[in-house]
gemmi code that builds the backbone of each chain (N, CA, C; Angstrom):
import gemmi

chains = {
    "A": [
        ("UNK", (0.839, -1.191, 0.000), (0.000, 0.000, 0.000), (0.882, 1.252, 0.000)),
        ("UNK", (0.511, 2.300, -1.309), (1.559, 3.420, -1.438), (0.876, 4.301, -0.576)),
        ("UNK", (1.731, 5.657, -0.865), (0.875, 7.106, -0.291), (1.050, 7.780, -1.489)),
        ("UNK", (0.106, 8.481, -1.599), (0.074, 9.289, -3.003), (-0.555, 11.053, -2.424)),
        ("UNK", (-0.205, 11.881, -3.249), (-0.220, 13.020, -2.992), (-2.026, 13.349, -3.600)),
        ("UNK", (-2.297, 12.796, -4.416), (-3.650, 13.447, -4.431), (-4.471, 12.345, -5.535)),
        ("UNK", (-5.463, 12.421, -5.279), (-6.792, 11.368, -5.675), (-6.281, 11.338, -7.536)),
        ("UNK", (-5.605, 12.122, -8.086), (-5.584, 12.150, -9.538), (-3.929, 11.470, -9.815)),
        ("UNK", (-3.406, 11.433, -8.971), (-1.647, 10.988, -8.820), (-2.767, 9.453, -8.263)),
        ("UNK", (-3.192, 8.610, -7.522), (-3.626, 7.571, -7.141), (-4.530, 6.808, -8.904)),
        ("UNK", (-5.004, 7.777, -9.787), (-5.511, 7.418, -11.028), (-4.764, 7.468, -11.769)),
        ("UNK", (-3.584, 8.076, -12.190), (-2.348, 7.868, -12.981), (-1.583, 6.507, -12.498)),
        ("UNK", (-1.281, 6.455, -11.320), (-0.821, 5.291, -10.830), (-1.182, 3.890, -11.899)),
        ("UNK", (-2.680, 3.488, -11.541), (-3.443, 2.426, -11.732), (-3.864, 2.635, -13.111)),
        ("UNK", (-3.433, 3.918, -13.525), (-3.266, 4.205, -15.537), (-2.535, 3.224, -16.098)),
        ("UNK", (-1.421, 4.345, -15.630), (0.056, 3.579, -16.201), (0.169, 2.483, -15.976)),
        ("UNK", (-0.408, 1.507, -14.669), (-0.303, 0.003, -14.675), (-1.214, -0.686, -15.438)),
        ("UNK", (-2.515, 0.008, -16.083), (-3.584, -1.036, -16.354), (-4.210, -2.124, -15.091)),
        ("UNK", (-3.998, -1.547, -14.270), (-5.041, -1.912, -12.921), (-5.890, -0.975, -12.506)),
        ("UNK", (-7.183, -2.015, -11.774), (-8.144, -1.669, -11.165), (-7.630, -0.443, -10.016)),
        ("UNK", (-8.794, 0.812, -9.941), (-8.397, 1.554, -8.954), (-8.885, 0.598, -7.614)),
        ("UNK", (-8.240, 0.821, -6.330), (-8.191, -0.364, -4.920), (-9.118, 0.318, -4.322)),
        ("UNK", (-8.743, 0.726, -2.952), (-9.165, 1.430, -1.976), (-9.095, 1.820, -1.403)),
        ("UNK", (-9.017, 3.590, -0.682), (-8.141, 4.215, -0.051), (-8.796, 4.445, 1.427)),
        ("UNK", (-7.235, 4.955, 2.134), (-7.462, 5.443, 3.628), (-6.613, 6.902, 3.714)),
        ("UNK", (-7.341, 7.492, 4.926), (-6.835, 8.815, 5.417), (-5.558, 7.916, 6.016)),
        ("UNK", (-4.439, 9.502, 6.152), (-3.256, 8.420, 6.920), (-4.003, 8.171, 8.504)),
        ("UNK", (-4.555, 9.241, 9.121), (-5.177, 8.728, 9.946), (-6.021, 7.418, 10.008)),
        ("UNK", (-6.924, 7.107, 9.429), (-7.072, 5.656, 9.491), (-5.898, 4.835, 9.241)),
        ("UNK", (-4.814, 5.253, 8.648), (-3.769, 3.998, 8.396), (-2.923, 4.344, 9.696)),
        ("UNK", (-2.739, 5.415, 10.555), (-1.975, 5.278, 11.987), (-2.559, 4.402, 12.616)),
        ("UNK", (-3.981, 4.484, 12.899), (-5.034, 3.559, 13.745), (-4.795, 1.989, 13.354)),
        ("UNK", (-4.899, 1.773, 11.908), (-4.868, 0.407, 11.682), (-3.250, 0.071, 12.053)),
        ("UNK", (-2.205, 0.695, 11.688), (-1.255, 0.348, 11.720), (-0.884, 0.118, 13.264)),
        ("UNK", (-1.280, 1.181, 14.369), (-0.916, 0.910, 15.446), (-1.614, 0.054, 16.186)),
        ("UNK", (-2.977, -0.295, 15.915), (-3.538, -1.656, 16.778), (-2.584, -2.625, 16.270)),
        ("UNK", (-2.285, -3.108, 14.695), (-1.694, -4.153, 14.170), (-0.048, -4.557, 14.391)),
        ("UNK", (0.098, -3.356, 14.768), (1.417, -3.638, 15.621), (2.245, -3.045, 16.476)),
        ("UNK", (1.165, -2.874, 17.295), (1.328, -2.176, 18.816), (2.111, -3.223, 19.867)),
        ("UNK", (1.869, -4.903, 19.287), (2.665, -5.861, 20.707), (3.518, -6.516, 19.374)),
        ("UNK", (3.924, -6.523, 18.428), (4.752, -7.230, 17.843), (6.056, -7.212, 18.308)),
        ("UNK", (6.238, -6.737, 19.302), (7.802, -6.736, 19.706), (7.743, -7.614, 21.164)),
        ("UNK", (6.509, -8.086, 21.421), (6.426, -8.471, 22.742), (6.570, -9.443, 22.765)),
        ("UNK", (7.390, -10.439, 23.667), (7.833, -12.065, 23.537), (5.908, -12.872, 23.245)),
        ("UNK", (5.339, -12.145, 23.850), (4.212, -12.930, 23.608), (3.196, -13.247, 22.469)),
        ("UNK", (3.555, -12.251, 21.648), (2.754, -11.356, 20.272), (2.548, -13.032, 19.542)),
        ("UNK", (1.619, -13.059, 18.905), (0.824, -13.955, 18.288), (0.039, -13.100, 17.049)),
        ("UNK", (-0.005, -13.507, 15.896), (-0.825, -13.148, 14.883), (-2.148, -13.175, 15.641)),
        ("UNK", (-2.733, -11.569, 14.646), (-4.270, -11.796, 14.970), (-5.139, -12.713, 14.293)),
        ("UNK", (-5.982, -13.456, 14.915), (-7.326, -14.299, 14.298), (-8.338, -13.453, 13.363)),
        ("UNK", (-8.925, -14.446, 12.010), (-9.335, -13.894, 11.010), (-10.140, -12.910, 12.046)),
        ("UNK", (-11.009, -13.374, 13.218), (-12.089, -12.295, 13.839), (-11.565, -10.738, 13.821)),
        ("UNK", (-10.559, -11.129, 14.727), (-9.598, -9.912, 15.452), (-9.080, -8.935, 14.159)),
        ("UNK", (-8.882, -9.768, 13.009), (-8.545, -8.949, 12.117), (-9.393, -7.831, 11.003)),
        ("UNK", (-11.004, -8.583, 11.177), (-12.363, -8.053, 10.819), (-12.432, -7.311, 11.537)),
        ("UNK", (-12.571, -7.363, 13.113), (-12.853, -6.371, 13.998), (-12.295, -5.233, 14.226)),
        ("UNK", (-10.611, -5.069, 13.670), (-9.339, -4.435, 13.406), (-10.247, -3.417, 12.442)),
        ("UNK", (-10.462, -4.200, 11.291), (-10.309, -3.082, 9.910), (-11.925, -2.239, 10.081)),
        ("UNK", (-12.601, -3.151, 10.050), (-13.955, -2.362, 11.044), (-13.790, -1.323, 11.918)),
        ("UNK", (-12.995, -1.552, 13.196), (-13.138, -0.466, 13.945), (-12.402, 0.891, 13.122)),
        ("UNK", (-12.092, 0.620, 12.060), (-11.069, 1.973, 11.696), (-12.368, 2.422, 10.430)),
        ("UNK", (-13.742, 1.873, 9.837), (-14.223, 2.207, 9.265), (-14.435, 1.494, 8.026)),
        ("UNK", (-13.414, -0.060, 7.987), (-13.105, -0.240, 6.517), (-13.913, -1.187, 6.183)),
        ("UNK", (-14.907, -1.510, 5.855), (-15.746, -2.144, 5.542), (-16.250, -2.856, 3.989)),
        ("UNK", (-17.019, -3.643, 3.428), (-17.372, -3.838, 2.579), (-16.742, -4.622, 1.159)),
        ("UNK", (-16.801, -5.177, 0.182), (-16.347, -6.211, -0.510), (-14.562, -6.459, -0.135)),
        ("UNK", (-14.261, -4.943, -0.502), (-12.817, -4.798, -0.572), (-11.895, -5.227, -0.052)),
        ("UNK", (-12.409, -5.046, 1.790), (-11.990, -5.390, 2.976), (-12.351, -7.120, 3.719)),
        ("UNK", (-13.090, -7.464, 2.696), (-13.846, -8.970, 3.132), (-12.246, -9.857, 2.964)),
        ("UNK", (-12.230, -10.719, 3.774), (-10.994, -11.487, 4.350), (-11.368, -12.950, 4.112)),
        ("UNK", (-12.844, -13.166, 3.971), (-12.956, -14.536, 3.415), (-13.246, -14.592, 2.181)),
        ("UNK", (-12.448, -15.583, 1.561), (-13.211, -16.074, -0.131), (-14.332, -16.503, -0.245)),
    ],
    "B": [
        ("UNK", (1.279, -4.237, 7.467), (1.378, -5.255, 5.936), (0.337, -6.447, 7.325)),
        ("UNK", (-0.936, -7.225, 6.546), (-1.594, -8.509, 7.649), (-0.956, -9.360, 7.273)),
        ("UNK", (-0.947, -10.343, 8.656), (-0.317, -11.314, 7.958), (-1.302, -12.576, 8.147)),
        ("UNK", (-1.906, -12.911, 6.973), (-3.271, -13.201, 7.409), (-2.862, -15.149, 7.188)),
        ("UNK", (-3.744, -15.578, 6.477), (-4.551, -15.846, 7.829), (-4.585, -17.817, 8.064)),
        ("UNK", (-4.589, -18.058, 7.241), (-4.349, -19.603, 7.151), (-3.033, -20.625, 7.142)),
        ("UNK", (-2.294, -20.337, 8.544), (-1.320, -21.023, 8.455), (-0.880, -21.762, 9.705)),
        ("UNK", (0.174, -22.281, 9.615), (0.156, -23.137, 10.625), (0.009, -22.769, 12.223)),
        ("UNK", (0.297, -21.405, 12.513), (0.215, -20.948, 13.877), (0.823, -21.553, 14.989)),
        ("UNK", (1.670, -22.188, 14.664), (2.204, -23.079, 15.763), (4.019, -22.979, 15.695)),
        ("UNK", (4.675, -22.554, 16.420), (5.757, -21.906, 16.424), (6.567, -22.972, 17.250)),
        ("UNK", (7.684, -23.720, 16.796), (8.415, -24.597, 18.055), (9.218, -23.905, 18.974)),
        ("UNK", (9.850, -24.459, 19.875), (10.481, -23.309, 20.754), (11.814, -22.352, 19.971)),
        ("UNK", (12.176, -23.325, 18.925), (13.420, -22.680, 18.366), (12.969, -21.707, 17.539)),
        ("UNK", (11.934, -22.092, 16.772), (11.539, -20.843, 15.481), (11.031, -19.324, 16.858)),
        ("UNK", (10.754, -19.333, 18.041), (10.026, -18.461, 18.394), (11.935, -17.855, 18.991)),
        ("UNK", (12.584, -18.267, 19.297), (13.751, -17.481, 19.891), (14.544, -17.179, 18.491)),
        ("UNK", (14.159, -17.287, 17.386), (14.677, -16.706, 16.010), (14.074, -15.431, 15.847)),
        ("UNK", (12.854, -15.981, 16.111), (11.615, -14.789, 16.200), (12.090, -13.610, 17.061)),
        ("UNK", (12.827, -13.665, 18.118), (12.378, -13.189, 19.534), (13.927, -12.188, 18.684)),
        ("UNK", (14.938, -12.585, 18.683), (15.962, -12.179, 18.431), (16.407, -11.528, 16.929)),
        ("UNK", (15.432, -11.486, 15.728), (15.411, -11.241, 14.876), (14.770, -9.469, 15.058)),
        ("UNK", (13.219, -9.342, 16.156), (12.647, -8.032, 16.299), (13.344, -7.638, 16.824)),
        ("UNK", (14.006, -8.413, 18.446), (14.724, -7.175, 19.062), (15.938, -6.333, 18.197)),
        ("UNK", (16.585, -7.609, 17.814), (17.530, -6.440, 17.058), (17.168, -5.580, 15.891)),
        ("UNK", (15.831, -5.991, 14.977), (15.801, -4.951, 14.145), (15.446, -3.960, 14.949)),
        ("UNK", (14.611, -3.795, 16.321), (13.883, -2.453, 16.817), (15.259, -1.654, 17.455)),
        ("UNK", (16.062, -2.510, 18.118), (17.425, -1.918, 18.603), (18.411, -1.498, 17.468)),
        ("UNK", (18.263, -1.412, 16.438), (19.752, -1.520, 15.335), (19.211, -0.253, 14.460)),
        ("UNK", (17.626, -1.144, 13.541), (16.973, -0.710, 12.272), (17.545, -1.609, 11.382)),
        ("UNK", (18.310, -2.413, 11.971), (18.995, -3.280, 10.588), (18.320, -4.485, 11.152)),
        ("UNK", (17.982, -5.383, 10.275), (17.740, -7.396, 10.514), (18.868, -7.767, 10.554)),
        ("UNK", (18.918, -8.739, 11.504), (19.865, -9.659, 10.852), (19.939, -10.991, 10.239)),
        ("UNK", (20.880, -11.702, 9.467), (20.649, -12.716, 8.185), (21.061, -13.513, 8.782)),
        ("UNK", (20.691, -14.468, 8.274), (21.228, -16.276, 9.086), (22.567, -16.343, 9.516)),
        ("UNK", (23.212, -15.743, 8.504), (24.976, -16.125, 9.514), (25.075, -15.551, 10.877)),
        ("UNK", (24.680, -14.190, 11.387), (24.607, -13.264, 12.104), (23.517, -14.323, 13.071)),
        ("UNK", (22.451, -14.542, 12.982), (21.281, -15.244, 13.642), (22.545, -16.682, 14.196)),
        ("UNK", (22.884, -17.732, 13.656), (23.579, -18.643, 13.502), (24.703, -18.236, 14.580)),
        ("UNK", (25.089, -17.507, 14.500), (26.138, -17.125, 15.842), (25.888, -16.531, 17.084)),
        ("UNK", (24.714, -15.718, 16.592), (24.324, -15.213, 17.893), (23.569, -16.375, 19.098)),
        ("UNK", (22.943, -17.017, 18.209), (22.023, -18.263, 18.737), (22.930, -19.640, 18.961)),
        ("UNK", (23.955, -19.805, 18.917), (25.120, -20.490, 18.711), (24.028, -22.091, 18.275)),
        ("UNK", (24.023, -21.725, 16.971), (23.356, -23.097, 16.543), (23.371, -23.181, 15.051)),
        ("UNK", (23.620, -24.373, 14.356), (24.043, -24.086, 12.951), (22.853, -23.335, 11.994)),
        ("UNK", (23.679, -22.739, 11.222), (22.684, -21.979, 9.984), (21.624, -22.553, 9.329)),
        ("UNK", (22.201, -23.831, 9.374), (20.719, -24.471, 8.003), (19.398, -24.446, 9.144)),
        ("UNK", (19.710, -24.566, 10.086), (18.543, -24.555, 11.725), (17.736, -23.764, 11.556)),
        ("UNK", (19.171, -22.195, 11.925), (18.139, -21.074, 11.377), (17.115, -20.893, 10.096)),
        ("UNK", (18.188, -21.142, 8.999), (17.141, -20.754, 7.622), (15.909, -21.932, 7.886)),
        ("UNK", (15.804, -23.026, 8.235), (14.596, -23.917, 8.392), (13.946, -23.161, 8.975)),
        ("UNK", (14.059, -22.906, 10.352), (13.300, -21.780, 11.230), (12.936, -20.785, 10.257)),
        ("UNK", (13.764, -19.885, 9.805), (13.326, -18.856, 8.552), (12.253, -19.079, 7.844)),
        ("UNK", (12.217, -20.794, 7.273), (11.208, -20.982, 6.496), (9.794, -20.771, 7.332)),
        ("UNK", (9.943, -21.813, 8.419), (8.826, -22.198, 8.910), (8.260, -20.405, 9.157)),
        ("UNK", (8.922, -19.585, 10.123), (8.207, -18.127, 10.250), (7.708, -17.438, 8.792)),
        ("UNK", (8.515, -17.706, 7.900), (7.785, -16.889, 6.595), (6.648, -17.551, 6.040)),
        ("UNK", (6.547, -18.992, 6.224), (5.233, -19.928, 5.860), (4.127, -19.177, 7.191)),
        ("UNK", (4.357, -19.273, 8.001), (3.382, -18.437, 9.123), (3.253, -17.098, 8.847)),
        ("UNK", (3.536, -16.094, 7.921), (3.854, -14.857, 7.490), (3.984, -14.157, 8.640)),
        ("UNK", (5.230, -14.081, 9.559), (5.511, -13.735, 10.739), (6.700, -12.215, 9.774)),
        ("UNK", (7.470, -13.448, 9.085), (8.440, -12.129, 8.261), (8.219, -12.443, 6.768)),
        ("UNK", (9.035, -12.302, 5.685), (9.089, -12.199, 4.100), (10.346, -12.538, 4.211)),
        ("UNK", (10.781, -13.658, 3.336), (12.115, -13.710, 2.802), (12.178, -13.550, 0.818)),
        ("UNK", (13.379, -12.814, 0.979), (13.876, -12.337, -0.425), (13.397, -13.875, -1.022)),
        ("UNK", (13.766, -13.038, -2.452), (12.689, -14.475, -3.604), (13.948, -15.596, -3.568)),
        ("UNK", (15.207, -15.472, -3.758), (16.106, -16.059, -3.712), (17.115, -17.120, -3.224)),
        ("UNK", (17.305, -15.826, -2.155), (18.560, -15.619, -1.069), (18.313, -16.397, 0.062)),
        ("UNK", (17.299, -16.756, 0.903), (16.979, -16.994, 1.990), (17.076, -15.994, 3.168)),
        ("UNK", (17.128, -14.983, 2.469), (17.853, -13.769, 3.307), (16.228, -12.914, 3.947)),
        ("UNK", (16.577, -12.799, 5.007), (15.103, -11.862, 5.427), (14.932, -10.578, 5.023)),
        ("UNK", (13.943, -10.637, 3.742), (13.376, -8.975, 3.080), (12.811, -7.929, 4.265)),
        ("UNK", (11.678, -8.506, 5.422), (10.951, -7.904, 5.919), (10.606, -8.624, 6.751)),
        ("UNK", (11.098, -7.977, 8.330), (10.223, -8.368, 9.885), (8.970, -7.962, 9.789)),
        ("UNK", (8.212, -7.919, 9.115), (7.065, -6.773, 9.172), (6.933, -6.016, 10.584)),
        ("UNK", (7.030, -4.704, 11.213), (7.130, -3.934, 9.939), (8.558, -3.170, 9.601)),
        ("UNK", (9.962, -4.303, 9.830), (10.595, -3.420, 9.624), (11.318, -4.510, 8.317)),
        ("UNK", (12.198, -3.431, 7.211), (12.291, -3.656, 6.055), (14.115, -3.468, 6.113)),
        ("UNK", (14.599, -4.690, 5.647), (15.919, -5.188, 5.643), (16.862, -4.185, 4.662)),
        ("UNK", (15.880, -3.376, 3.685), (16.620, -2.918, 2.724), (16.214, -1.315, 2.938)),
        ("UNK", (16.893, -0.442, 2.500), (16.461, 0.853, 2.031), (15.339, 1.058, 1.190)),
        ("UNK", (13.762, 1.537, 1.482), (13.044, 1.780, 0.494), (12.390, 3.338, 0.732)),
        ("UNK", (11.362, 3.501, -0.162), (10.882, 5.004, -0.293), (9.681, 5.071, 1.173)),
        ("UNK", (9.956, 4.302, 1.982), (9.594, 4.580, 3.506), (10.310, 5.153, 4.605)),
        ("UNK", (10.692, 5.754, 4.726), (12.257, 5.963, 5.408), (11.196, 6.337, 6.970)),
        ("UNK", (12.000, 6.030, 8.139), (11.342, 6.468, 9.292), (12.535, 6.782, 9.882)),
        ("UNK", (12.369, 7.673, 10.545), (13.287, 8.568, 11.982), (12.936, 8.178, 12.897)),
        ("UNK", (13.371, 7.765, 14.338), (13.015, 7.975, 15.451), (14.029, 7.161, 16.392)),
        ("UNK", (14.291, 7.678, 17.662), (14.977, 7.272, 18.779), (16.596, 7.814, 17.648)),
        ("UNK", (16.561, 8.439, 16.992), (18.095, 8.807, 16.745), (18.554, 7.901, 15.667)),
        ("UNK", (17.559, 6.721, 15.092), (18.436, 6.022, 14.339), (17.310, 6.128, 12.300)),
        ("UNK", (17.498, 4.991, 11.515), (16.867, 5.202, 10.871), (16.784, 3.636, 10.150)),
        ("UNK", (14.988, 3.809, 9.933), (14.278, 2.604, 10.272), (13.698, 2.754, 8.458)),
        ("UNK", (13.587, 1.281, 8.140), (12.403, 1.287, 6.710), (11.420, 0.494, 6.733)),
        ("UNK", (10.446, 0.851, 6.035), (8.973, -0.001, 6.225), (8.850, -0.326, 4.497)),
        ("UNK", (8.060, -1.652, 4.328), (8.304, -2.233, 2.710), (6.882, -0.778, 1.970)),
        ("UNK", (6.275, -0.595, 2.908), (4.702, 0.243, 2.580), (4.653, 1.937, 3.611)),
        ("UNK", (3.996, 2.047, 3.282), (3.277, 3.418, 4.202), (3.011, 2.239, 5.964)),
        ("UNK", (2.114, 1.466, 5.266), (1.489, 0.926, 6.903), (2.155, 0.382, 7.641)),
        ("UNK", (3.348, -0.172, 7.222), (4.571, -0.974, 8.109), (5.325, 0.656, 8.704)),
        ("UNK", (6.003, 1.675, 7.762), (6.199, 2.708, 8.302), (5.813, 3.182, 9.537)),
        ("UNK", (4.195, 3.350, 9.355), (3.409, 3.675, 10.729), (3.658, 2.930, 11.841)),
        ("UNK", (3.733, 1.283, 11.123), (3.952, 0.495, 12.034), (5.345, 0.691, 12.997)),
        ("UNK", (5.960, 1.083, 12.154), (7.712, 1.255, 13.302), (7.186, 2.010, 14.395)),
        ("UNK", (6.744, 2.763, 14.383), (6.636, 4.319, 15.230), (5.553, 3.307, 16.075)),
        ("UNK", (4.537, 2.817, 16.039), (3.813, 2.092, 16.724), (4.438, 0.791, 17.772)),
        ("UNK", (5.470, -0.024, 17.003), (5.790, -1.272, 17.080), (6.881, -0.735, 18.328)),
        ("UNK", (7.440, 0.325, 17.711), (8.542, 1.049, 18.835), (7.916, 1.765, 19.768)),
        ("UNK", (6.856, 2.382, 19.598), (6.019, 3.146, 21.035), (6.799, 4.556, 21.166)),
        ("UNK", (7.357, 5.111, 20.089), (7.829, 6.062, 20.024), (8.193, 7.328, 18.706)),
        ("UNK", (8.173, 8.590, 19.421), (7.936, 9.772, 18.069), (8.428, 9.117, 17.150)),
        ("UNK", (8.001, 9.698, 15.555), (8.603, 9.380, 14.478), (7.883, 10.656, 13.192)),
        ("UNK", (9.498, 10.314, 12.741), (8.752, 11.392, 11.318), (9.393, 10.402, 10.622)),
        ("UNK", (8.032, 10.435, 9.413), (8.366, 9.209, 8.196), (8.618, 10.098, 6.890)),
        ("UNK", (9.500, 10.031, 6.071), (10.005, 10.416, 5.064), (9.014, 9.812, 4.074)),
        ("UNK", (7.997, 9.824, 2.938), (7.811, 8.744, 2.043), (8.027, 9.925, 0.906)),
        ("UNK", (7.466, 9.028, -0.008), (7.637, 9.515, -1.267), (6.315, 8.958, -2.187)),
        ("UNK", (5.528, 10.016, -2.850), (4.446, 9.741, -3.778), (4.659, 8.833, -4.783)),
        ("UNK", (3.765, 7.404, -4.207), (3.934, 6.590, -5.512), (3.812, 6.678, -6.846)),
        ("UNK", (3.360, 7.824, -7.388), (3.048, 8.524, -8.871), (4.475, 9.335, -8.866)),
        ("UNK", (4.524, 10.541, -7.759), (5.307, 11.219, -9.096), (6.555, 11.489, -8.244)),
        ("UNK", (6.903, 10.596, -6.998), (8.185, 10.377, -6.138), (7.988, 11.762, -5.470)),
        ("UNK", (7.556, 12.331, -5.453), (7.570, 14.504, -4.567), (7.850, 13.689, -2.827)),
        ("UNK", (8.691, 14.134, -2.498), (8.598, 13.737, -0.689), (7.285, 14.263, -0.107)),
        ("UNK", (7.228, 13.110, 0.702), (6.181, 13.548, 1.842), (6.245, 13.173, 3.201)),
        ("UNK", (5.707, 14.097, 3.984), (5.883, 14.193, 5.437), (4.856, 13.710, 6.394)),
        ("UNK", (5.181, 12.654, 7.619), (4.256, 12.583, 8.574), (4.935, 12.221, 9.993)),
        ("UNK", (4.337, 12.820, 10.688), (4.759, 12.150, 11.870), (3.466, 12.290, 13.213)),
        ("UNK", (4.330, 11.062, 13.547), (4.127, 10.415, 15.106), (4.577, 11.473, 16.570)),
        ("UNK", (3.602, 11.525, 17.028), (3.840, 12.287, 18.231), (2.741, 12.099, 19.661)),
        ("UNK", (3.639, 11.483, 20.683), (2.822, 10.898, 21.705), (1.568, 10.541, 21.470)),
        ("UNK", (1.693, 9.180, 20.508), (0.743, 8.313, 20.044), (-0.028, 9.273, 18.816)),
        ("UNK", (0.070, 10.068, 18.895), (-0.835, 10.538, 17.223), (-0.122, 11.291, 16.439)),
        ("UNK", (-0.785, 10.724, 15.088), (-0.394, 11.482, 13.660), (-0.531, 12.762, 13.998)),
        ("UNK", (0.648, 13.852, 13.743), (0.306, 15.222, 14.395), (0.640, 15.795, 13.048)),
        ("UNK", (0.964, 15.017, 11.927), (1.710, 15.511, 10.790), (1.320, 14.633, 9.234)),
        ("UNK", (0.579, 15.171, 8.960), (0.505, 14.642, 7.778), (0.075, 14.932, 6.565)),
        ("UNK", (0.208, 14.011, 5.255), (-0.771, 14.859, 3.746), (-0.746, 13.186, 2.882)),
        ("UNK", (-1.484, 13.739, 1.790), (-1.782, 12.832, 1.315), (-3.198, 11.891, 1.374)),
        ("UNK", (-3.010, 10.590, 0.654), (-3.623, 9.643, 0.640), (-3.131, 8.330, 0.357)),
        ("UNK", (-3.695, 7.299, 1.237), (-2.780, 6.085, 1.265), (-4.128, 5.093, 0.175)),
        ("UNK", (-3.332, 4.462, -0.792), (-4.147, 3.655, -1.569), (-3.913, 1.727, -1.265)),
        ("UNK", (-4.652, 1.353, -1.257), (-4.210, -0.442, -1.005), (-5.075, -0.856, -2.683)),
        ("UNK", (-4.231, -1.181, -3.462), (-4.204, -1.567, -4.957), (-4.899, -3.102, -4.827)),
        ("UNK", (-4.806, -4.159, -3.775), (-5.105, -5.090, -3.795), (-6.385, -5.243, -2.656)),
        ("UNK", (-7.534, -6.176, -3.355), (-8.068, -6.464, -2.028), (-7.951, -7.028, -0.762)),
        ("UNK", (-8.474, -6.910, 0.259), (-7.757, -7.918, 1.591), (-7.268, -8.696, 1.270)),
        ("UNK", (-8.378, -10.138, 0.811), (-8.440, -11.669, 0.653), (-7.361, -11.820, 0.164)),
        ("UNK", (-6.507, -10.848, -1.061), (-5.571, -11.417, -1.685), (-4.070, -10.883, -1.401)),
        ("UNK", (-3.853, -10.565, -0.327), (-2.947, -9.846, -0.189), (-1.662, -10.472, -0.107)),
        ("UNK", (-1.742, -11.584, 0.092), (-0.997, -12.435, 0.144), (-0.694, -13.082, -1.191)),
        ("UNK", (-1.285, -13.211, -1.965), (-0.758, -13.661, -3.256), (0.465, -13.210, -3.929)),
        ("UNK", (0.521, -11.872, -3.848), (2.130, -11.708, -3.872), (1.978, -10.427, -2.814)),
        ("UNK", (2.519, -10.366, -1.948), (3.078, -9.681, -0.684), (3.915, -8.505, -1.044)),
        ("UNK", (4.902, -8.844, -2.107), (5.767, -7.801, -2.565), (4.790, -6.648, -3.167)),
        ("UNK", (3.896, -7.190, -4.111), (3.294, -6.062, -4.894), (2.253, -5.443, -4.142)),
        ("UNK", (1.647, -5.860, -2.996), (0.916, -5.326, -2.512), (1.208, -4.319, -1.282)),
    ],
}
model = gemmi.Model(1)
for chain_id, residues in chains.items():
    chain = gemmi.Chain(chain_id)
    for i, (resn, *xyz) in enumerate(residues, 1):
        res = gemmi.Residue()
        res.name, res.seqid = resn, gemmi.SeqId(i, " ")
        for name, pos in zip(("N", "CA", "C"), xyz):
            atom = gemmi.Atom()
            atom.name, atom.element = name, gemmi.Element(name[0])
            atom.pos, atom.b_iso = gemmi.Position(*pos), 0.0
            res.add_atom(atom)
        chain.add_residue(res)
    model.add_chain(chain)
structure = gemmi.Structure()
structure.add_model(model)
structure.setup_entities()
């Protein structure tokens, strides 16, 4: 996942590749997701999150719907 | 970067002190270190480690280079120099994405200003971390791939 300077630099992107445009986040939603997701990874105890934990993750930050669906 | 979701989850005691000693030193250094380095520190032969290597990258704990056996990415910290660059505690840290970036400053529990660069047209850009919040930022972060598949290739996504 890049950062791009503006919604028309994110459509040139996926131009020039001949890909589908994805789906974007404020960086604020990506601090939030990023810091629940690896807020204990340094901790002897840290364990991957469960598919739940990881729905409940992208949910609580707003992200919802086909894009974000985690099961096939 | 998730590291989702269907895998073995079950870590033996040796793959988890590869584990254990692979974060601390990237969070203490900013650098990984590679099986020879792992192999001595752990005083136990190399092929041990890289097995261990395997088994954690089959668990998508880290990413190893396509090649080498060499570790690309602790998630979220990144073995090589890329257009993520992060500051903080005095040293200098890389993330493979924007969200591993965030992730340093998170993973470390401490300030950070992240250097990136616009995936279109490379222009620098600025954000930072400050007692737990984004106090600094621009842009927009895009994810090109859907969840489910993120894993299909890891690099491109």
């Amino acid at each position: 996942m890049l950062l791009f300077r503006a919604e028309e630099h994110i459509d040139r992107w996926c131009r020039t590749r001949d890909i589908g445009r994805g789906a974007t986040l404020t960086p604020e939603q990506g601090w939030r997701l990023a810091y629940d997701w690896y807020k204990n990874k340094l901790k002897p105890e840290w364990r991957r999150h469960t598919l739940e934990e990881t729905e409940a993750l992208l949910a609580s930050v707003g992200l919802a719907g086909p894009f974000w669906n985690l099961r096939d | 970067m998730v590291h989702m979701i269907q895998t073995s989850g079950q870590f033996d005691a040796f793959s988890r002190d590869v584990r254990l000693h692979v974060f601390s030193k990237a969070a203490e250094t900013g650098g990984i270190p590679q099986p020879p380095e792992i192999a001595a520190a752990l005083g136990r032969p190399q092929a041990k480690v890289e097995q261990a290597l395997r088994q954690l990258a089959a668990d998508k704990v880290l990413i190893l280079a396509p090649n080498d056996g060499n570790i690309w990415a602790a998630n979220p910290f990144c073995a090589v120099p890329s257009p993520f660059r992060v500051e903080t505690r005095g040293r200098t840290y890389w993330g493979i994405c924007i969200w591993d970036a965030l992730g340093i400053a998170a993973a470390l529990g401490a300030d950070a200003v992240i250097r990136a660069a616009c995936g279109d047209c490379s222009e620098p850009m600025l954000l930072e971390i400050t007692d737990g919040k984004l106090t600094r930022s621009e842009g927009i972060i895009h994810f090109a791939v859907p969840a489910h598949r993120w894993w299909d290739n890891i690099g491109f996504t």
